[in-house]
N, C-alpha and C positions, 0 to 999 in steps of 0.2 A: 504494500500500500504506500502511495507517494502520499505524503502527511498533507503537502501543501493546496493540491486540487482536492483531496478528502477533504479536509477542514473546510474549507472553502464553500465548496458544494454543499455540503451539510449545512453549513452557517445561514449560506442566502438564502438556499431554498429555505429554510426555517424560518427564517424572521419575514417569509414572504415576499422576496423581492424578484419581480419577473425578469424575467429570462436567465440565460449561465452566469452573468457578469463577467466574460472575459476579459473583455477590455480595463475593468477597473482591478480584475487580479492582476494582470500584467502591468499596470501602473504602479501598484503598489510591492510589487516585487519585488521593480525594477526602481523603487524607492528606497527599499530596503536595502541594495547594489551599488548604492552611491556610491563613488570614489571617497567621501570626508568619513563615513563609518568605518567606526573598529570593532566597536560595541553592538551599536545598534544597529544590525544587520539581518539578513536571513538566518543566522544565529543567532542570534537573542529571540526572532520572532518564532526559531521553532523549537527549543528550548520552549516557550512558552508556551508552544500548541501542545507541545509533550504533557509538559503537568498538566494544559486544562482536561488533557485527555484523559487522564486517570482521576481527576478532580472533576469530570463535568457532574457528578450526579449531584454535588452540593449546590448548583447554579439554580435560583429560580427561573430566570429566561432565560437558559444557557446559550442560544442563538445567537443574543445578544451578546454576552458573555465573548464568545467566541470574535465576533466580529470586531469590536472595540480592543481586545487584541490585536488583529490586525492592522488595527486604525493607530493604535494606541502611541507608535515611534513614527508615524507616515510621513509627518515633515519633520527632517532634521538639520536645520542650520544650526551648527555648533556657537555662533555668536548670538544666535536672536533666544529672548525673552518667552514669544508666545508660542513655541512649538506645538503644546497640546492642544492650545485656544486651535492652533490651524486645522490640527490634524483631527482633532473634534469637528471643527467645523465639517473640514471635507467628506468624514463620516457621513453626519446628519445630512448634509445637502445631495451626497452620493445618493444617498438608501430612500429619502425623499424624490428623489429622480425615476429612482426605479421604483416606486410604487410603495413602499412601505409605509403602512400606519404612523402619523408626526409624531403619537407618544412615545413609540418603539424606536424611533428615529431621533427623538430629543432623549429616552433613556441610556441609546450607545453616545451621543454628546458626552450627557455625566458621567457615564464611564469611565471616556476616556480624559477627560477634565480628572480625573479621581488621579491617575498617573503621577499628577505636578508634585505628589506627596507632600505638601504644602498641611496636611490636615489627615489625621486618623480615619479611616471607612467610616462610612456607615449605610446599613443595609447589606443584606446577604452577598449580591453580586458584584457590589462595589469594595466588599473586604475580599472578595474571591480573587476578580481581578488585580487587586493590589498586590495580594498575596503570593501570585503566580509573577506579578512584574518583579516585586523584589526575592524571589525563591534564590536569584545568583548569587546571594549575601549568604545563604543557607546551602553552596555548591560546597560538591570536596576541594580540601583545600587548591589542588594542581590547576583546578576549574577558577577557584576564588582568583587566586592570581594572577592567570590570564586575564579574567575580567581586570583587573586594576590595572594592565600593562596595557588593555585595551581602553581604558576611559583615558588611560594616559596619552598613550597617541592621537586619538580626539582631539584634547587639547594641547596639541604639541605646541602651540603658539604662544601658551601661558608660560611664564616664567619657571623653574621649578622649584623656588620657595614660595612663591605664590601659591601655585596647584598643591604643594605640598598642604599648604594652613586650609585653602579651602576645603579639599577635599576631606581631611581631618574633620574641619565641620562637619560637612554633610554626615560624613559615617558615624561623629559621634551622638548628632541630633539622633541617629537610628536605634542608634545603643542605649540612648538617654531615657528611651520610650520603657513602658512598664512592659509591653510586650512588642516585638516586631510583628509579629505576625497575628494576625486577627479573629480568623477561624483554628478552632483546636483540632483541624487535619493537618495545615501547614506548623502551627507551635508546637505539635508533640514529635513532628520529622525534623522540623529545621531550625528553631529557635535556638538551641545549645548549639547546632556547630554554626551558627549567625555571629551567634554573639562571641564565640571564640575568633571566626577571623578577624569579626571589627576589631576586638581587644587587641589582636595579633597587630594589625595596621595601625591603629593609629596610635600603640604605645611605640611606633617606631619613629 
């Protein structure tokens, strides 16, 4: 099974949107392709379709669920601000085009707005999906550290005692939280080795 036309096809037809959508899979593919990703790429996005796969049964609208994944990195300018705003928006306006109910369409919005991590979930499919975005915080170690050698080159432009202090931030705003992870499928798998890499990183 090719994970990427499976997920895909199951998502749209699910949440009702007519016809295959080729055209908007191969946009967003071939978004995911960019030349500026290290991170955020056809890796991370199937990585993610992986966990929601074995997590889909916790998903109220899993359809949803599934597609706001998709959506969820679509635009990535490593300078700009509103990446999610965008890449939310292109969601809602996509799925709106092809026929889908505005609720359904404005709930993969929230969705993928939930991403900014700006704020703790809430609601079942909004802690799902967070959960599944930050699961790479919760990889084995060899995995953790690619990821961070990969956010690194991302930002190769930033200085590296600057990236150093930010990054530090970000990781230990995660550590700081009383739980990383939201729903007790993801906290009873990956909480303990989450919070062992962050500790590992940013006590260095």
């Amino acid at each position: 099974m090719d994970l990427f036309p499976h997920s895909w096809q199951r998502a749209w037809a699910g949440i009702g949107a007519t016809g295959e959508g080729g055209v908007l899979f191969a946009q967003l593919k071939a978004a995911y392709a960019e030349q500026q990703r290290h991170y955020h790429t056809l890796q991370h996005l199937g990585e993610c379709l992986s966990v929601f796969d074995a997590a889909r049964g916790l998903a109220e609208r899993p359809h949803e669920v599934e597609l706001a994944l998709w959506f969820h990195d679509a635009i990535y300018d490593i300078k700009a601000h509103d990446n999610e705003q965008r890449s939310a928006d292109w969601a809602r306006d996509a799925l709106r085009d092809a026929g889908v109910a505005a609720e359904a369409a404005q709930r993969v919005h929230a969705l993928v707005m939930a991403t900014r991590h700006t704020a703790v979930p809430s609601g079942r499919d909004e802690q799902l999906l967070v959960d599944i975005d930050l699961s790479i915080l919760g990889a084995e170690r060899a995995r953790f550290d690619e990821y961070e050698q990969q956010i690194r080159k991302e930002y190769a432009y930033v200085p590296g005692f600057l990236f150093r202090r930010k990054r530090r931030e970000i990781l230990k705003g995660f550590l700081d939280r009383p739980a990383i992870y939201s729903t007790p499928y993801f906290h009873d798998r990956l909480e303990d080795r989450a919070r062992n890499n962050l500790r590992r990183v940013t006590a260095a």
